[in-house]
TORKOL-4160 file (C-alpha; in steps of 0.2 Angstrom, whole numbers, padded with zeros to 4 digits, m for minus):
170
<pt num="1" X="0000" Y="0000" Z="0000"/>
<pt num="2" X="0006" Y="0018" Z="m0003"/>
<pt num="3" X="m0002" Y="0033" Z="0007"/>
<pt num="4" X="m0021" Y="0027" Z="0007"/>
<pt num="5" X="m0029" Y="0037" Z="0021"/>
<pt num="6" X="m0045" Y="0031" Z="0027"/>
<pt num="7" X="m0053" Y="0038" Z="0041"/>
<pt num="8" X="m0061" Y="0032" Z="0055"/>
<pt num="9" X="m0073" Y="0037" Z="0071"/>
<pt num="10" X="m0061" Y="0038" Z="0087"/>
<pt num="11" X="m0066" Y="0037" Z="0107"/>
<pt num="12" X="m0060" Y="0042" Z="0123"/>
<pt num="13" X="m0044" Y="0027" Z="0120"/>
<pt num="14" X="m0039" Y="0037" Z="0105"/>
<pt num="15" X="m0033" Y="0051" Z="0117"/>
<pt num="16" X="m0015" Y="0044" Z="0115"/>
<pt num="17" X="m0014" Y="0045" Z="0097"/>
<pt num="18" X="m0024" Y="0063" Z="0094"/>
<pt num="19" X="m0009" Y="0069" Z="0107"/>
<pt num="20" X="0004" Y="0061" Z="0098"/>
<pt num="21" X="m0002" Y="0068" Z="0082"/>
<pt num="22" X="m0004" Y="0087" Z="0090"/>
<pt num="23" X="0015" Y="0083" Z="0096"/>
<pt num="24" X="0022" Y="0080" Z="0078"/>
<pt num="25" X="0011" Y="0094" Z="0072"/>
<pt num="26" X="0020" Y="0106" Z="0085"/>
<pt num="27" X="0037" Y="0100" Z="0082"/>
<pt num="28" X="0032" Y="0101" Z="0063"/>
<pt num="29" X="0027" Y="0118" Z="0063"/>
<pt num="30" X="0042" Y="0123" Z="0076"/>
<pt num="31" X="0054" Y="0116" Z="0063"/>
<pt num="32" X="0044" Y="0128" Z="0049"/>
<pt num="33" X="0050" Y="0142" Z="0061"/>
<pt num="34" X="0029" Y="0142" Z="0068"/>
<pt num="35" X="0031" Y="0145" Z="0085"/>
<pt num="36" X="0019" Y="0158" Z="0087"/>
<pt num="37" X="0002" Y="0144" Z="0082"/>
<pt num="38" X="0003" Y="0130" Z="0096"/>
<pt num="39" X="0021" Y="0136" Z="0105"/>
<pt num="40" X="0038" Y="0125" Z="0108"/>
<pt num="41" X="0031" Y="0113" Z="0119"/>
<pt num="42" X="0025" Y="0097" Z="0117"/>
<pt num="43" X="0004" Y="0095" Z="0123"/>
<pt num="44" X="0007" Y="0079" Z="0131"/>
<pt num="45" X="0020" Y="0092" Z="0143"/>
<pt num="46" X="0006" Y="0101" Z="0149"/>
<pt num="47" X="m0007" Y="0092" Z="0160"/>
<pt num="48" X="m0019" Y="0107" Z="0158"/>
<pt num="49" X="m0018" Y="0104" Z="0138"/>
<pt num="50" X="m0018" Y="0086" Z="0137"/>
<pt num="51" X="m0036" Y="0089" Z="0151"/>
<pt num="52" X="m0043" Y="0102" Z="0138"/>
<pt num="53" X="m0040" Y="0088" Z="0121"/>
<pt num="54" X="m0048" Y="0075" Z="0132"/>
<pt num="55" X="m0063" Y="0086" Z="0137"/>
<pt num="56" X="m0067" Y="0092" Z="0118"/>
<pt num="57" X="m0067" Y="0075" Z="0111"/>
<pt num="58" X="m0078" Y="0071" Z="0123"/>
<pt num="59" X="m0092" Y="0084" Z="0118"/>
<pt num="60" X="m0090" Y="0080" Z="0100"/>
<pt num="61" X="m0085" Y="0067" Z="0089"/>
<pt num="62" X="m0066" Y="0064" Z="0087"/>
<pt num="63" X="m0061" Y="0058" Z="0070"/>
<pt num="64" X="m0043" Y="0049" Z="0066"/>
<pt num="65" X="m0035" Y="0048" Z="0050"/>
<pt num="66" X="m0024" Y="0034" Z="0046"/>
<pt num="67" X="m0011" Y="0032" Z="0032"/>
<pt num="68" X="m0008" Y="0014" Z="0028"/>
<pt num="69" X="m0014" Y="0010" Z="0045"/>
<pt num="70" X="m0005" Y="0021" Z="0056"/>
<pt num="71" X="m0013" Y="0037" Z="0065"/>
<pt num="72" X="m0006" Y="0054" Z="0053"/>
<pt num="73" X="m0020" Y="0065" Z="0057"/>
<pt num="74" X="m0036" Y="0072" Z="0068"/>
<pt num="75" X="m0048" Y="0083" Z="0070"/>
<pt num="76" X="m0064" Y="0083" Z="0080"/>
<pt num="77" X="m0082" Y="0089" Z="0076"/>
<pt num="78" X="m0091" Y="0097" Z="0091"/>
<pt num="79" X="m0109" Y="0107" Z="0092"/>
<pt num="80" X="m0099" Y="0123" Z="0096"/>
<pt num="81" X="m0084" Y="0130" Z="0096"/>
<pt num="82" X="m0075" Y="0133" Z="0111"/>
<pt num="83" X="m0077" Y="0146" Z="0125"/>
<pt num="84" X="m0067" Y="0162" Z="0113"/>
<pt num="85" X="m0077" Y="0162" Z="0100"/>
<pt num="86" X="m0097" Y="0165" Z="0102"/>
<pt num="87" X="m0110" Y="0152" Z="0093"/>
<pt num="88" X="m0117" Y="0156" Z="0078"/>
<pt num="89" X="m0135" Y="0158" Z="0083"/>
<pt num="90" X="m0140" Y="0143" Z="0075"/>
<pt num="91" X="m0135" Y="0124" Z="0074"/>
<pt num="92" X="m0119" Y="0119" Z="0069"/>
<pt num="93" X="m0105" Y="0107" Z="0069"/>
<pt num="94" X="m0087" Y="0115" Z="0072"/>
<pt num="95" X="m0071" Y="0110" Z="0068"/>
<pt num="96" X="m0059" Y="0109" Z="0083"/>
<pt num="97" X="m0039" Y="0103" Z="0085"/>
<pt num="98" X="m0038" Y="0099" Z="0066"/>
<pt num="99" X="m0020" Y="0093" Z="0065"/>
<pt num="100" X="m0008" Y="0081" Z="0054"/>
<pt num="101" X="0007" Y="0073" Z="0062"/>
<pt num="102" X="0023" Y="0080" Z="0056"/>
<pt num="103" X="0030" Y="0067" Z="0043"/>
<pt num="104" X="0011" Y="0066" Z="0034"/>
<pt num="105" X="0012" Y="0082" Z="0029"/>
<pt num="106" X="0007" Y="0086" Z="0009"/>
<pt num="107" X="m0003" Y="0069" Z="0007"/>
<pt num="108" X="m0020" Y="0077" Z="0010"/>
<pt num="109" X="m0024" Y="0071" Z="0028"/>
<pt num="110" X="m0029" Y="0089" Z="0033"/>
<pt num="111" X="m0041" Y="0088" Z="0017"/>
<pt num="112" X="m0050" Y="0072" Z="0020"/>
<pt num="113" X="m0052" Y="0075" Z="0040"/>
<pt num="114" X="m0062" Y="0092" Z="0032"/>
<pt num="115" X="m0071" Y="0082" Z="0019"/>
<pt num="116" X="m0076" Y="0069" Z="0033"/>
<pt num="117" X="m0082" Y="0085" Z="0043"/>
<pt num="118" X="m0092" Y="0093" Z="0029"/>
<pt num="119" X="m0100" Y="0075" Z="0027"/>
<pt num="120" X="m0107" Y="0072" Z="0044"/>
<pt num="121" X="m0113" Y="0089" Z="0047"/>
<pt num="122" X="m0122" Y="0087" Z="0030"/>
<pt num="123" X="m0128" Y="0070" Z="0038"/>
<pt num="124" X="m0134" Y="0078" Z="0053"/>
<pt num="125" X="m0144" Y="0089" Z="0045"/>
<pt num="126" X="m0134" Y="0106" Z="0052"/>
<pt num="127" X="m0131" Y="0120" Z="0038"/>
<pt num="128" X="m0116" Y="0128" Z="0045"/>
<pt num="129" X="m0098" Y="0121" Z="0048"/>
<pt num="130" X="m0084" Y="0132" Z="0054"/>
<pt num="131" X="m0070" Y="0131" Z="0061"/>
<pt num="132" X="m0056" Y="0145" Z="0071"/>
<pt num="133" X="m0037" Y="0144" Z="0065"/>
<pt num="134" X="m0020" Y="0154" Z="0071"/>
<pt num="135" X="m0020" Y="0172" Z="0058"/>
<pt num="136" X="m0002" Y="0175" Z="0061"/>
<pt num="137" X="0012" Y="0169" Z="0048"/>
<pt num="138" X="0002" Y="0179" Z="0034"/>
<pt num="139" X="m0014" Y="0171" Z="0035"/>
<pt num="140" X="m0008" Y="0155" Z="0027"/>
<pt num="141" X="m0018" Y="0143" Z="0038"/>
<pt num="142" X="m0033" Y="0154" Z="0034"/>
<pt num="143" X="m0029" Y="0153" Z="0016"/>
<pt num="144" X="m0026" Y="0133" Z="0018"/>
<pt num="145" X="m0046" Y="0134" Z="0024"/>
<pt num="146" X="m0053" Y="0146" Z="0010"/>
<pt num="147" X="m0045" Y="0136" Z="m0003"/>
<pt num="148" X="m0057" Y="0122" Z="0005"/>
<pt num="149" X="m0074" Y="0131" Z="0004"/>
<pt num="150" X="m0074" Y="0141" Z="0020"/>
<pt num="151" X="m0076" Y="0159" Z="0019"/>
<pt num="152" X="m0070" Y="0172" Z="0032"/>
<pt num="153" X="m0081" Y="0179" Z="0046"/>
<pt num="154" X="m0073" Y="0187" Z="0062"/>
<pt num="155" X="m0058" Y="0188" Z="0068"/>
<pt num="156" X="m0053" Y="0190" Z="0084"/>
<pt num="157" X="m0038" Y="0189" Z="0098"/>
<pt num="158" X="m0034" Y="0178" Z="0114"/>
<pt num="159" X="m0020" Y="0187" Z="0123"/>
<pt num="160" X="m0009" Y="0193" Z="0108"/>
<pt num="161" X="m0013" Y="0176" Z="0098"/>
<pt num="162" X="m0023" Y="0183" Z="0081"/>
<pt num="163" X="m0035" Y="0170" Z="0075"/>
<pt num="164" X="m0049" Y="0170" Z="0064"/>
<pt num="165" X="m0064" Y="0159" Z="0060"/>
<pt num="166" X="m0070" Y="0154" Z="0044"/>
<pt num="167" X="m0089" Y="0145" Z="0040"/>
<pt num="168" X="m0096" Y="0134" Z="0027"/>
<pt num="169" X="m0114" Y="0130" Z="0023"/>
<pt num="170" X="m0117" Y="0113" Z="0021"/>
């Protein structure tokens, strides 16, 4: 086999692997000279972190991408986004800790975890998906979204971190 992603649903036992994912995507982006999105530190060296990933995937549905069978990316779906940014005022699914392990990078994980999203918000019947990213480093993250269907709504801070969300209707 060569790079087949397939996707699957993940649980609570899964919180290992979306940590060790969000550790390669930090060492990843450290190493892109990216420190400003998720820091220098691993998650897993922060109990507070590693508390906060458990507690999302609990309110939503984790997802976990696999290429050829070993965990390379995540992301999971919850019913709102989390206590920074206010709900839309209407249902929808949100995209939270979206990330691709370090050495899958540029095989398309990031775009079939988004796919998977789009597809089982349309399958619960909610018309709005969105999702927050890091502004800095020239708005290529937000570009990375727009160039998947989302469009640009408010920005906004948390301390001096610039971030922005970005919608879709489904």
């Amino acid at each position: 086999m060569e790079n087949v992603i397939t996707i699957r649903e993940g649980g609570a036992a899964d919180l290992p692997a979306v940590l060790g994912i969000l550790d390669s995507a930090v060492v990843w982006l450290n190493g892109k000279g990216i420190a400003d999105q998720w820091g220098t530190e691993p998650f897993t060296g922060n109990p507070e972190r590693v508390a906060h990933v458990g507690r999302v995937m609990g309110e939503g549905s984790p997802w976990i991408a696999e290429v050829d069978g070993v965990p390379a990316g995540t992301l999971t779906l919850t019913p709102h986004p989390g206590a920074y940014v206010p709900p839309a005022g209407e249902p929808e699914r949100y995209v939270r800790y979206l990330a691709t392990g370090g050495r899958f990078h540029g095989l398309g994980v990031g775009a079939a975890l988004l796919a998977r999203a789009v597809e089982e918000t349309r399958r619960a019947g909610v018309p709005l998906l969105r999702v927050d990213c890091f502004a800095g480093s020239g708005g290529r993250l937000v570009e990375y979204y727009e160039r998947r269907g989302f469009t640009r709504t408010d920005p906004f801070t948390v301390g001096d971190w610039p971030g922005q969300v970005l919608e879709m209707r489904v």
